[in-house]
C-alpha positions as CSV (number, residue, x, y, z in Angstrom):
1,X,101.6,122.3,93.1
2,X,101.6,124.5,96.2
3,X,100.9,128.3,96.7
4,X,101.4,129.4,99.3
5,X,99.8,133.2,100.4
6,X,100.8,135.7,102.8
7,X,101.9,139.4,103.5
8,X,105.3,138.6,105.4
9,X,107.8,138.0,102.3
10,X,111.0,137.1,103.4
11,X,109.1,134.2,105.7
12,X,106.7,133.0,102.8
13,X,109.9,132.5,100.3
14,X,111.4,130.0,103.1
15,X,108.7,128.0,103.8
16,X,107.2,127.9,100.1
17,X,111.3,126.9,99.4
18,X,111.1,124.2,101.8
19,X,107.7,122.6,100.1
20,X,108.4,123.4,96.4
21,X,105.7,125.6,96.4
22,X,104.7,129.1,94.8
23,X,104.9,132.0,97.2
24,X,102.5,135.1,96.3
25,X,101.8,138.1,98.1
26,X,98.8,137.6,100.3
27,X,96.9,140.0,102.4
28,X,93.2,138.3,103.5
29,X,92.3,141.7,104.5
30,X,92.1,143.3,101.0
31,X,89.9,142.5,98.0
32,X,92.3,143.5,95.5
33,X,95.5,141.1,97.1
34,X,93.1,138.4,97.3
35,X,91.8,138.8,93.5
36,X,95.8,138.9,92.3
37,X,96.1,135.8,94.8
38,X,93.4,133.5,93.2
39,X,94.8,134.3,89.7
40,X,97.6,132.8,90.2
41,X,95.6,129.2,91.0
42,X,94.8,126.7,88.9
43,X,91.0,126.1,87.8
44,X,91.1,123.1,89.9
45,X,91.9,123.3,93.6
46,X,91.9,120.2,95.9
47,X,92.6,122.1,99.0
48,X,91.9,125.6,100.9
49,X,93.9,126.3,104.1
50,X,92.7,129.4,106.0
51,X,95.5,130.0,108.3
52,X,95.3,134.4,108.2
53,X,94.3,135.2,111.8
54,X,95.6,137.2,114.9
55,X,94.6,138.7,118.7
56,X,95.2,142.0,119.1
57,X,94.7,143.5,122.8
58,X,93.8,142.4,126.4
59,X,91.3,145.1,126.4
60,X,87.5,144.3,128.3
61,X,84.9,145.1,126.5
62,X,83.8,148.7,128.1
63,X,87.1,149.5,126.9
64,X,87.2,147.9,123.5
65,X,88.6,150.0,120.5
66,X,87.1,149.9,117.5
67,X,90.1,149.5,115.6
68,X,91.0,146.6,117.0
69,X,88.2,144.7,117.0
70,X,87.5,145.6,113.1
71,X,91.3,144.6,112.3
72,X,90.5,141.4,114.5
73,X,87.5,140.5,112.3
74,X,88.5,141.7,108.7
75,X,91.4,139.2,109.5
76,X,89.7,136.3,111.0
77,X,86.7,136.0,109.5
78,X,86.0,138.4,106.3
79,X,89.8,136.5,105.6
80,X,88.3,133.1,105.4
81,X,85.1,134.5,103.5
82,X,86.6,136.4,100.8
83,X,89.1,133.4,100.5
84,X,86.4,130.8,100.6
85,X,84.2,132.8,98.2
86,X,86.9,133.3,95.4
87,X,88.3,129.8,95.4
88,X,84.9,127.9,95.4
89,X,84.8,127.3,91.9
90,X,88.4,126.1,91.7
91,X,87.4,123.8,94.9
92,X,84.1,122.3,92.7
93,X,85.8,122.3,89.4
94,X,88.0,119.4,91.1
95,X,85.2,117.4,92.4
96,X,87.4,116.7,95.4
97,X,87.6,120.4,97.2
98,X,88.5,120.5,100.9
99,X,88.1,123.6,103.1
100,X,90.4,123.7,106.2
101,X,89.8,126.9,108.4
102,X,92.6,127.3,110.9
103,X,90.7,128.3,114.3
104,X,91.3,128.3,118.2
105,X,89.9,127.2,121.8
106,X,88.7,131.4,121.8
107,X,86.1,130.2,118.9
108,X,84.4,128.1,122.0
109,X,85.8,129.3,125.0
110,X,86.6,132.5,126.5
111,X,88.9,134.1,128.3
112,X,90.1,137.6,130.5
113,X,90.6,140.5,128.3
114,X,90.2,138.0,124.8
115,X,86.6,140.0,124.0
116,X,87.4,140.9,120.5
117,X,89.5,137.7,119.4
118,X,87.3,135.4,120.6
119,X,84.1,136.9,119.5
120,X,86.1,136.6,115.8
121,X,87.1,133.2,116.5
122,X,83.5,132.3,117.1
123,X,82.7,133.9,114.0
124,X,85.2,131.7,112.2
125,X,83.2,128.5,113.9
126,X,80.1,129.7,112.7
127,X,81.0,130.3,109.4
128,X,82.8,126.6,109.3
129,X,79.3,124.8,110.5
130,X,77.8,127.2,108.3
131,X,79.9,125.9,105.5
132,X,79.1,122.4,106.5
133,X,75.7,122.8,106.5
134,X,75.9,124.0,103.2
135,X,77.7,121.0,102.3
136,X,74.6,118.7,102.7
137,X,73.2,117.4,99.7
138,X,71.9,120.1,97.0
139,X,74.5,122.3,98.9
140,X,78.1,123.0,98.7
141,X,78.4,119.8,95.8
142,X,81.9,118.8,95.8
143,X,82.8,119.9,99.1
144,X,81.9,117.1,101.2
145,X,80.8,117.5,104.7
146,X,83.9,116.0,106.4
147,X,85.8,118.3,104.6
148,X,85.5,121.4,106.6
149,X,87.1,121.3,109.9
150,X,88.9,124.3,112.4
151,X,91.9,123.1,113.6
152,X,92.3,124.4,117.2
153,X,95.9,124.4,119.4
154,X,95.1,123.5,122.3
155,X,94.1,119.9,121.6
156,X,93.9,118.4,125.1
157,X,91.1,121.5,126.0
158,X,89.5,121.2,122.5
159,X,88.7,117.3,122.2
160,X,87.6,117.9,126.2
161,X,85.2,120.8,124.9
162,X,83.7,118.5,122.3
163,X,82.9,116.2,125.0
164,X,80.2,118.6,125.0
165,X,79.1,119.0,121.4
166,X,76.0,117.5,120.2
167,X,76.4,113.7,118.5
168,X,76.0,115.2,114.5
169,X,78.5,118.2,115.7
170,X,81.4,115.2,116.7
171,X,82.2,114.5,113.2
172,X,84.0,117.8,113.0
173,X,86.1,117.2,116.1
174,X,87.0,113.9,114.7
175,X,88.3,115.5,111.4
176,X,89.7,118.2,113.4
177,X,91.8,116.3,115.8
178,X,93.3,114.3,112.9
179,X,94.5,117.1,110.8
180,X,95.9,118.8,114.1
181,X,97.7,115.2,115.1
182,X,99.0,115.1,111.8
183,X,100.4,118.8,112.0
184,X,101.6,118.6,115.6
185,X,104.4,115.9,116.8
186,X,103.8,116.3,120.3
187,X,100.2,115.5,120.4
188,X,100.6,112.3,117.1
189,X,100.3,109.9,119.2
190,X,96.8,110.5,121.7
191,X,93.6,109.1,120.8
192,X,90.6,111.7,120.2
């Protein structure tokens, strides 16, 4: 069974239509929406997709507002902990769990005016290595290492980033790149 979570409604319905899937009302950014979210899963959860993210601005940083930046980061990262957090028993419980956290290029590289989205898409990197870290034996348990990946969009600039990763730090972009061949047709058939 699918459930699917999100705040835009009328989209959710279609797409959790199209899969045979539960729709529920989903906002990442609010303790409550999350708690009525995670009742509505079973005990056991094989798989956690953190997709809730978003850029808002062009603004450099002696110009950054304060709003923006805390909008950027209750979405894209407090999202992925409060999600992580609530459905980490459900994940253990099925002695299977795997963690996907939806990322971008901005959580390595940066770019003109992308100050506040890419220092939260950094934060979502660090969290993931943090989460595979804790995955190590006497860690995380169930959630195996290989498990946790960010899946980036711009796959030709990602897998040439790695390039420059450290040998134990590969393994993600491996898991990374197959999830985003598997989700984009355009890209299925290069080779990381």
């Amino acid at each position: 069974r699918v459930i699917l979570g999100a705040r835009r409604q009328e989209r959710l319905q279609e797409v959790a239509a199209s899969v045979g899937g539960l729709a529920v009302s989903l906002d990442v950014t609010d303790p409550d929406s999350v708690r009525r979210f995670v009742a509505q899963v079973p005990e056991k959860l094989h798989l956690l997709v953190n997709n809730a993210g978003g850029a808002l601005g062009l603004d450099p940083v002696e110009e950054a507002r304060d709003e923006r930046w805390l909008t950027m980061y209750e979405t894209n990262v407090l999202g992925v902990v409060r999600m992580t957090r609530a459905l980490l028993p459900a994940l253990l419980a099925s002695g299977e769990g795997h963690i996907v956290n939806v990322g971008s290029i901005a959580g390595f590289e940066t770019y003109p005016g992308g100050a506040g989205y890419t220092a939260a898409k950094h934060g979502v990197v660090g969290l993931t290595r943090l989460l595979l870290a804790q995955a190590e034996p006497g860690g995380l348990g169930a959630v195996r290492r290989q498990s946790v990946a960010v899946l980036f969009a711009d796959i030709k600039g990602f897998t040439s980033l790695c390039e420059k990763l450290p040998p134990e730090e590969r393994q993600m972009r491996d898991t990374a790149l197959v999830l985003a061949h598997f989700d984009r047709a355009d890209d299925a058939g290069e080779q990381p």
